[in-house]
N, C-alpha and C positions, 0 to 999 in steps of 0.2 A: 757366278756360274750361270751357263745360257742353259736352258733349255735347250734340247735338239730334236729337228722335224718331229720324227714319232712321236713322240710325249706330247707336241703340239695339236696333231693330229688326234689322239684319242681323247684330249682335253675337248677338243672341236666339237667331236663324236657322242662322249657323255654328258656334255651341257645340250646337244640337244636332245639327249634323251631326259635329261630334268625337266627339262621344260615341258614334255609331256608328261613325265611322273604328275607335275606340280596341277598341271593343268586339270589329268584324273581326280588327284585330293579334291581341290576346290567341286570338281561335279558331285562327288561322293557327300563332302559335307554339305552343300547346296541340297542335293535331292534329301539327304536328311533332315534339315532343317523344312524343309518344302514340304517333306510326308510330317512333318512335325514328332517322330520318332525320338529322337535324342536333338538335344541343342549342339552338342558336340560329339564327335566319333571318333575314336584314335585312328581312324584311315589317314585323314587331312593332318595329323602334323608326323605321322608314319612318311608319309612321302614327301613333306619338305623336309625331312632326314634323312633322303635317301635323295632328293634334292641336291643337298646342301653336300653331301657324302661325293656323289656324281661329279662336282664342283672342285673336288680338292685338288686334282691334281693341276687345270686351269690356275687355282690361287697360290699353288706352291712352288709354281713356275715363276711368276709375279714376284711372289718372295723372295725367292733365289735373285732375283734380278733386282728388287729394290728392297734396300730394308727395312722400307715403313710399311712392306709389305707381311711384312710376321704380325703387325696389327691383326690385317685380317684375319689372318691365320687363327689367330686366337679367339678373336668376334666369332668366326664361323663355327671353331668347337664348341662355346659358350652357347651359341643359339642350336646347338646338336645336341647339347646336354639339357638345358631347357626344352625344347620339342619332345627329346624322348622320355621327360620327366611329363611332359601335358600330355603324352598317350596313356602313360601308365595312369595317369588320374582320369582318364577317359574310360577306362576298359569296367 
């Protein structure tokens, strides 16, 4: 199963809004680390899970189209459930 335009097009649209999520986290934990406040802060892996989230419909298009593509699929949940577990020990 293909993918069709649209679905392509919002994939396009929210990978490049990840990129700026992701880009936020790292300044967030940076300046924390900097003010020497917390070593870690649930902001930075709050928004490589919302990153990663941003991301899915991009990987599930890949999927549909190759089958070694559900791999991903799976890695990407695995590191969503991981992240949202190192916020919750953040907070």
């Amino acid at each position: 199963m293909k993918c069709n335009e649209y679905i392509n097009k919002i994939g396009d649209i929210l990978s490049s809004i990840a990129v700026f999520l992701s880009l936020y986290g790292i300044y967030k934990q940076a300046e924390s680390v900097k003010n020497k406040k917390n070593k870690l802060t649930a902001i930075f892996p709050i928004m490589l899970v919302l990153t990663l989230f941003l991301r899915l419909p991009t990987i599930l298009c890949i999927a549909f189209e190759h089958k070694s593509g559900w791999f991903s699929v799976i890695i990407l949940l695995l590191k969503m459930i991981g992240l949202i577990y190192l916020s919750y020990l953040s907070i």
